[in-house]
C-alpha angles and dihedrals in degrees: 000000000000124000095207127083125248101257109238134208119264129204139205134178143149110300113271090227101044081054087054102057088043086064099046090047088057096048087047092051082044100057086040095055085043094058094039088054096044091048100040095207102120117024100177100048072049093063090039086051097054092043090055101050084048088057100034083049105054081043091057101040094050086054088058103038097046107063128176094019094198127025120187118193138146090269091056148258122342122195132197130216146173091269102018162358124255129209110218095180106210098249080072101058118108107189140321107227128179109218116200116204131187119211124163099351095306126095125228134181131215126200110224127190117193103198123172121217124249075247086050098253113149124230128194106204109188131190143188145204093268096046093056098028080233141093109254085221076071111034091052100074096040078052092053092040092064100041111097 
């Protein structure tokens, strides 16, 4: 009998609650802009309305469509989009890097995956804290732990 544990797959993706609050902020910015329309007292808080519950919108709809926005197995990296999901095998995986970058006095840390086509394109996939609910510091090795 082995010693060692079956590796198991391991998710991450934007926080429920953070989504949630993306959708009500939309809704919130939509009913603004509504009333703002309707009344006709203020068109430009009107247009600033309607740009924020867009935004607030695809914000809130990519949270929900692509999750989970990272998937980690023995057969490689899944991640997830708006439209799709896409398969990185782990042959094709170039490396799993942590960059720490320094902007007005905080740190913060970005988890990049550097991944090459079947037709040998390269591709840079970059995430941050909000897209995992996690720090990078903390997802990497778990990266590097499953990769055989």
């Amino acid at each position: 009998m082995s010693d060692q544990a079956p590796v198991r797959a391991r998710e991450w993706s934007p926080a429920a609650g953070l989504v949630a609050l993306a959708w009500l902020l939309a809704v919130a910015a939509a009913v603004l802009c509504a009333a703002l329309w309707w009344t006709g007292s203020d068109p430009a808080g009107g247009l600033l309305a309607a740009v924020m519950a867009l935004g607030a919108g695809f914000a809130a709809l990519f949270g929900t469509r692509a999750r989970p926005r990272l998937r980690a197995d023995p057969d490689g990296l899944t991640v997830g989009g708006l439209f799709r999901s896409r398969h990185h095998p782990w042959p094709f995986v170039v490396d799993v890097r942590v960059l720490r970058t320094r902007r007005l006095g905080r740190e913060s840390s970005l988890l990049e995956v550097d991944t090459v086509g079947a037709d040998g394109t390269e591709r840079l996939i970059v995430f941050g804290r909000l897209d995992l609910a996690a720090d990078p510091e903390d997802v990497a090795p778990q990266l590097r732990a499953l990769r055989p």
